[in-house]
LOTIDREN-635766 format. One record per residue (C-alpha): x negated, y negated, z negated; residue number from 1; chain. Coordinates in Angstrom, 2 decimals. Layout:
# LOTIDREN-635766
+---------+---------+---------+------+-------+
|    east |   north |      up | guba | vexpa |
+---------+---------+---------+------+-------+
|       X |       Y |       Z |  NUM |     A |
...
+---------+---------+---------+------+-------+
//
This chain:
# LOTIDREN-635766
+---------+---------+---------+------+-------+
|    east |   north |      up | guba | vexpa |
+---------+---------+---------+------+-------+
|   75.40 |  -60.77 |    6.66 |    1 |     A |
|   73.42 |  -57.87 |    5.46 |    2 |     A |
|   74.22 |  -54.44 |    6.56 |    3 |     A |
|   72.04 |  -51.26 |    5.32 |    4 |     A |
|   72.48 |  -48.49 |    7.82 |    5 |     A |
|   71.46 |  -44.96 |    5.92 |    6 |     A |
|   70.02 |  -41.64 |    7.44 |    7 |     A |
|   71.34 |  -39.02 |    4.54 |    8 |     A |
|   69.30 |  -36.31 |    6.08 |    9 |     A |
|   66.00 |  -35.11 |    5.21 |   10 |     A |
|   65.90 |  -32.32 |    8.63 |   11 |     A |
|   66.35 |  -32.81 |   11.51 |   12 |     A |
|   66.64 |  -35.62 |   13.86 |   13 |     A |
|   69.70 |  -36.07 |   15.17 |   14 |     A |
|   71.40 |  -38.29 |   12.38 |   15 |     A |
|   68.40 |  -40.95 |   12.77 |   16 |     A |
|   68.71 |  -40.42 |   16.20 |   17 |     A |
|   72.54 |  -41.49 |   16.06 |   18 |     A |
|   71.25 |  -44.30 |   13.62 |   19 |     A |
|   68.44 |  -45.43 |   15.25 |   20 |     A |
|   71.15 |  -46.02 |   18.35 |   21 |     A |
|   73.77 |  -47.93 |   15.44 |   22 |     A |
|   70.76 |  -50.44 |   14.67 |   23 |     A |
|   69.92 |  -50.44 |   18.32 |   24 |     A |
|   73.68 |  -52.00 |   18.95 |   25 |     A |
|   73.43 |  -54.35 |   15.86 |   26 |     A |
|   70.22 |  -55.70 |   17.14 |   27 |     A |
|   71.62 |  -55.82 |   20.67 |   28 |     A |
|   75.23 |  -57.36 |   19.58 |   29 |     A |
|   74.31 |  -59.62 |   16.41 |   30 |     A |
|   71.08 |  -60.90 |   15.88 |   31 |     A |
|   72.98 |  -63.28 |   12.99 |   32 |     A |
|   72.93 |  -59.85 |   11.64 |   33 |     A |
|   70.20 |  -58.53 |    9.40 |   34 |     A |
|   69.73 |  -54.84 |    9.31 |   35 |     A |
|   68.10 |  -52.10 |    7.75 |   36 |     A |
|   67.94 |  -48.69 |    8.31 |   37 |     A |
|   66.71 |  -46.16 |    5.18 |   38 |     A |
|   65.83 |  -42.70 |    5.96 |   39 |     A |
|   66.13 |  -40.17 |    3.04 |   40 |     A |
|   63.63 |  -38.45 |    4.69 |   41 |     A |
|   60.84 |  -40.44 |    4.56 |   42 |     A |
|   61.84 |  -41.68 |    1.11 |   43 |     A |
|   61.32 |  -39.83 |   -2.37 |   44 |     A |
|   64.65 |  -40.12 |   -4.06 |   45 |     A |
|   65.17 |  -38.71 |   -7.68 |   46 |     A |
|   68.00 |  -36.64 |   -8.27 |   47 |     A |
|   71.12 |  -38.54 |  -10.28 |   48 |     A |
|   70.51 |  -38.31 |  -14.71 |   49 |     A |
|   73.07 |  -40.61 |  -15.36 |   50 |     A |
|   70.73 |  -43.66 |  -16.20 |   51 |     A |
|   72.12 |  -47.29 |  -14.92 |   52 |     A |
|   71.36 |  -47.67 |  -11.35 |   53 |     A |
|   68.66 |  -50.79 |  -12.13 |   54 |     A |
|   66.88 |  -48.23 |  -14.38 |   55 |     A |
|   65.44 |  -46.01 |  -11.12 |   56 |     A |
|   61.96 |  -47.42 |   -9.67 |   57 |     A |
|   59.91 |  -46.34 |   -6.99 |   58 |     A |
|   62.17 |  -45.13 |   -3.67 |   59 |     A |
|   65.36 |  -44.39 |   -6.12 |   60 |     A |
|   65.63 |  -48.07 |   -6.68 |   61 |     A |
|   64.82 |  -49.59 |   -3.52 |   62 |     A |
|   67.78 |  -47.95 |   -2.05 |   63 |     A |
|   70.33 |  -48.58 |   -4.54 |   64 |     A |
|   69.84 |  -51.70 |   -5.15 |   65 |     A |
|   69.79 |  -52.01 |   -1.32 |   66 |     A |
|   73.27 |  -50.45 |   -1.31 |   67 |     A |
|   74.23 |  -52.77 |   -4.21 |   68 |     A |
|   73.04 |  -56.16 |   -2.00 |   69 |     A |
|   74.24 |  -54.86 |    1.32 |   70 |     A |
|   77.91 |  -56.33 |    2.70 |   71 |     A |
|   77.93 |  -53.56 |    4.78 |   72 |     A |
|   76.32 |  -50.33 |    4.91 |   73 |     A |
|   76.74 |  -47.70 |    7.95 |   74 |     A |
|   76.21 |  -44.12 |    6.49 |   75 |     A |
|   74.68 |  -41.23 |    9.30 |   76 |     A |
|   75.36 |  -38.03 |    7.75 |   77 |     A |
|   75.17 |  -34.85 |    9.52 |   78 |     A |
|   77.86 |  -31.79 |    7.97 |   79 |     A |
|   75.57 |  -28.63 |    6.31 |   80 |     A |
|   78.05 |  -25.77 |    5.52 |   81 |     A |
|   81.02 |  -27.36 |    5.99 |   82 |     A |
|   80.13 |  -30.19 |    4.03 |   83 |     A |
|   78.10 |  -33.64 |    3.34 |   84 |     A |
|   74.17 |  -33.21 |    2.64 |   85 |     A |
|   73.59 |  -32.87 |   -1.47 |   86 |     A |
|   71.13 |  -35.89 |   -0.95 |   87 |     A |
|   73.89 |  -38.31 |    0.49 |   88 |     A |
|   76.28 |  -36.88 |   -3.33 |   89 |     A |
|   73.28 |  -37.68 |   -4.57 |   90 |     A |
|   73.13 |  -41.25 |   -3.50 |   91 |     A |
|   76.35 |  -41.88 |   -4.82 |   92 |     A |
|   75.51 |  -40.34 |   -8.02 |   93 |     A |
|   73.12 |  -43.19 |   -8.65 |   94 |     A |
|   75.11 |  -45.89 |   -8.54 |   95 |     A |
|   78.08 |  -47.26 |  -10.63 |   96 |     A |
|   81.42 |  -46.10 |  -10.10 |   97 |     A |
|   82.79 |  -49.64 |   -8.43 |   98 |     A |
|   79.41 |  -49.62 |   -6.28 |   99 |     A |
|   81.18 |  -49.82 |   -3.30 |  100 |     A |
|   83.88 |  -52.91 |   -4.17 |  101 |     A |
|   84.09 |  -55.12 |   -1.48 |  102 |     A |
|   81.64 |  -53.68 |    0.72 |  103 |     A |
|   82.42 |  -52.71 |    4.16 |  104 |     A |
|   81.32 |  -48.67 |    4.67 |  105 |     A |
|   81.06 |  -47.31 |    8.02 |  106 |     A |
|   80.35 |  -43.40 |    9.03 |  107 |     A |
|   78.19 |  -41.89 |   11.81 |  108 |     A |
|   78.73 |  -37.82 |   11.94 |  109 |     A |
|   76.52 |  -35.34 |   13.56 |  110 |     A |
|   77.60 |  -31.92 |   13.31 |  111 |     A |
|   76.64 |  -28.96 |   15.49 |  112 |     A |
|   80.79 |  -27.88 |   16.13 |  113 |     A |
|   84.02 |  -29.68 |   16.81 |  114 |     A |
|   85.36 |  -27.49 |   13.51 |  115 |     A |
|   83.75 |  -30.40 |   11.19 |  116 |     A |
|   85.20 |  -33.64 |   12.93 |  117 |     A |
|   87.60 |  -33.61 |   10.00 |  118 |     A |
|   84.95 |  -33.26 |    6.69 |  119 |     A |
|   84.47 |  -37.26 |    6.74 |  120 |     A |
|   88.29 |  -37.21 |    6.35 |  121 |     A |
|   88.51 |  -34.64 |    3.57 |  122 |     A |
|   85.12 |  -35.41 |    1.70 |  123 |     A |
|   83.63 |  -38.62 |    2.60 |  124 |     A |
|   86.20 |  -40.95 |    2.89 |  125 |     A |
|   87.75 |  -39.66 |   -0.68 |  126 |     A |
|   84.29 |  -40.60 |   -2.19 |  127 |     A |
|   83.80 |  -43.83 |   -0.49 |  128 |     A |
|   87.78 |  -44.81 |   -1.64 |  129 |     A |
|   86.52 |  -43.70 |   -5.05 |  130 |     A |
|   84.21 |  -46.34 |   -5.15 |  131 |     A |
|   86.12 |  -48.83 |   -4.25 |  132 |     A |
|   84.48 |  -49.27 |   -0.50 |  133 |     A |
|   86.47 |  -50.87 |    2.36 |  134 |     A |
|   86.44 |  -48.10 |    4.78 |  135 |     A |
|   86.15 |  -48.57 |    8.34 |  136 |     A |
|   88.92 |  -46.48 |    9.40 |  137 |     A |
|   87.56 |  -44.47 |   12.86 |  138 |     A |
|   84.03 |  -43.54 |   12.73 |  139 |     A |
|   81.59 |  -41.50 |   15.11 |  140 |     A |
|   81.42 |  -38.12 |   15.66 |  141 |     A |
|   78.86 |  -36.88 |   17.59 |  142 |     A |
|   78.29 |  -33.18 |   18.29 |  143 |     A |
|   75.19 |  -30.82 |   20.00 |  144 |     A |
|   76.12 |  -30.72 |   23.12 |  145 |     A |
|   75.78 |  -34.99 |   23.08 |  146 |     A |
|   72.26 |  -34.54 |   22.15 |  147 |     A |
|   69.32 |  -33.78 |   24.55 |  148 |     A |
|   65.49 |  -33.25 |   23.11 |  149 |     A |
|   66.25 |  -36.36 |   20.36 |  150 |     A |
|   68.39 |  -38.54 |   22.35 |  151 |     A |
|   71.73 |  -38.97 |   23.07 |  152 |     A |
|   73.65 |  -37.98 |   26.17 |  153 |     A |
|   76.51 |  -38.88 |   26.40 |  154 |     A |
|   77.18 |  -42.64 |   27.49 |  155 |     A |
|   81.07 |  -42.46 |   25.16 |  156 |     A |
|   78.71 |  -41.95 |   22.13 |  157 |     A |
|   76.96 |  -45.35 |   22.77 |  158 |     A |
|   80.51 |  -46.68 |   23.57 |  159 |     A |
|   81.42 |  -45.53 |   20.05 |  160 |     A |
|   78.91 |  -47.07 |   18.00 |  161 |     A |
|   79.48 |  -50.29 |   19.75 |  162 |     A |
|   83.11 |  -50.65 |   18.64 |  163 |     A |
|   82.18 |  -48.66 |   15.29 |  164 |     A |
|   79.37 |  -51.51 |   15.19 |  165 |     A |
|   82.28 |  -54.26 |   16.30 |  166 |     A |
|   84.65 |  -52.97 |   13.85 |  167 |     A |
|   82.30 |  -53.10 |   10.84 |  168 |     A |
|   80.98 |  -56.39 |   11.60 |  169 |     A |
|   84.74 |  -57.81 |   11.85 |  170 |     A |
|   85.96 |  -56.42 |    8.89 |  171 |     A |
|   82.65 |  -57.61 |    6.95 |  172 |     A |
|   83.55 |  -61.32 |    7.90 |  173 |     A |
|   87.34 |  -61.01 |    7.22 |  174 |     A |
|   86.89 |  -59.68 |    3.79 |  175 |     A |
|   84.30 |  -62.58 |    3.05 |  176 |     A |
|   86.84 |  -65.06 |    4.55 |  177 |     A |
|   89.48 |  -63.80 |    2.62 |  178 |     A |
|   87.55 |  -63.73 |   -0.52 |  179 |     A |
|   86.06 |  -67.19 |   -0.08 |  180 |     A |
|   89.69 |  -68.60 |    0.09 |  181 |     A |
|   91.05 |  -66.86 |   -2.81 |  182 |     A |
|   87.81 |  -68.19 |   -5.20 |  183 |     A |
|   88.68 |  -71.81 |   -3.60 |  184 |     A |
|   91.76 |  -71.11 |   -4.97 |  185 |     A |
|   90.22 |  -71.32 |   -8.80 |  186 |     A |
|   88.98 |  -75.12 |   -9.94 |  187 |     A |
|   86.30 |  -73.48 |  -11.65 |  188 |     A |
+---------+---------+---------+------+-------+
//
């Protein structure tokens, strides 16, 4: 099983913080697993001109075409303004509409108030449906106050991301079991 595990931010430190702790637990949990983690900020992405997602080289193309090969992919976002970062809409404005089919998504939130526990509900998740993702349905939400200089705090956060970890992994190998079986289905 491949899983990609994204940091969408280019400030800051808590969202690879929170992801460095998600590959932490996959490491920990599944070593049949292999992982990845990309972070946007030490990447140069291009910004989306509507060319076919194999058409990007350099940074652009390593990570979709990561995204594109992954079974799973955990996305670490934090919320700017209310919102998801323009470089995660960005991401998905690379790749193909039906990206996302039969991949397993995942979210990890960090957000400095309470007030945005609700924007992977109302802008994420829509996107991710979109294209065609299977969405792990509870995610992580992790706020300031769980976060001391770069590290997290707060032992329910690592509690979490184990079952968010868990859950992903599960759902990964269900879908590919239930896939297999329906191809065996077909004599061809």
């Amino acid at each position: 099983m491949k899983v990609l595990a994204i940091a969408s931010s280019i400030v800051g430190s808590k969202t690879r913080t929170a992801m460095n702790a998600v590959v932490d637990e996959f490491k920990k949990s599944y070593v049949n697993v292999e992982i990845e983690l990309l972070d946007l900020a030490e990447l140069d992405i291009q910004f989306s001109d509507g060319r076919n997602y194999l058409e990007y080289e350099g940074d652009s193309g390593r990570i979709t075409k990561a995204m594109m090969e992954a079974d799973a992919i955990v996305i670490g976002t934090p919320i700017f303004q209310a919102s998801i970062p323009a470089t995660l809409k960005n991401l998905f404005d690379l790749l193909p509409v039906n990206a996302l089919r039969d991949k397993i998504v995942s979210m990890v939130i960090t957000a400095g108030s309470p007030k945005h526990f609700l924007i992977a509900e109302q802008q994420l998740k829509p996107i991710l449906s979109y294209m065609k993702a299977q969405i792990v349905q509870t995610y992580v939400f992790i706020e300031e106050k769980d976060f001391h200089r770069k590290e997290i705090i707060n032992d329910d956060i690592f509690f979490r991301i184990a079952r968010l970890v868990e859950d992903t992994v599960v759902l990964t190998e269900s879908y590919a079991k239930i896939r297999k079986e329906k191809e065996e289905k077909y004599d061809f």
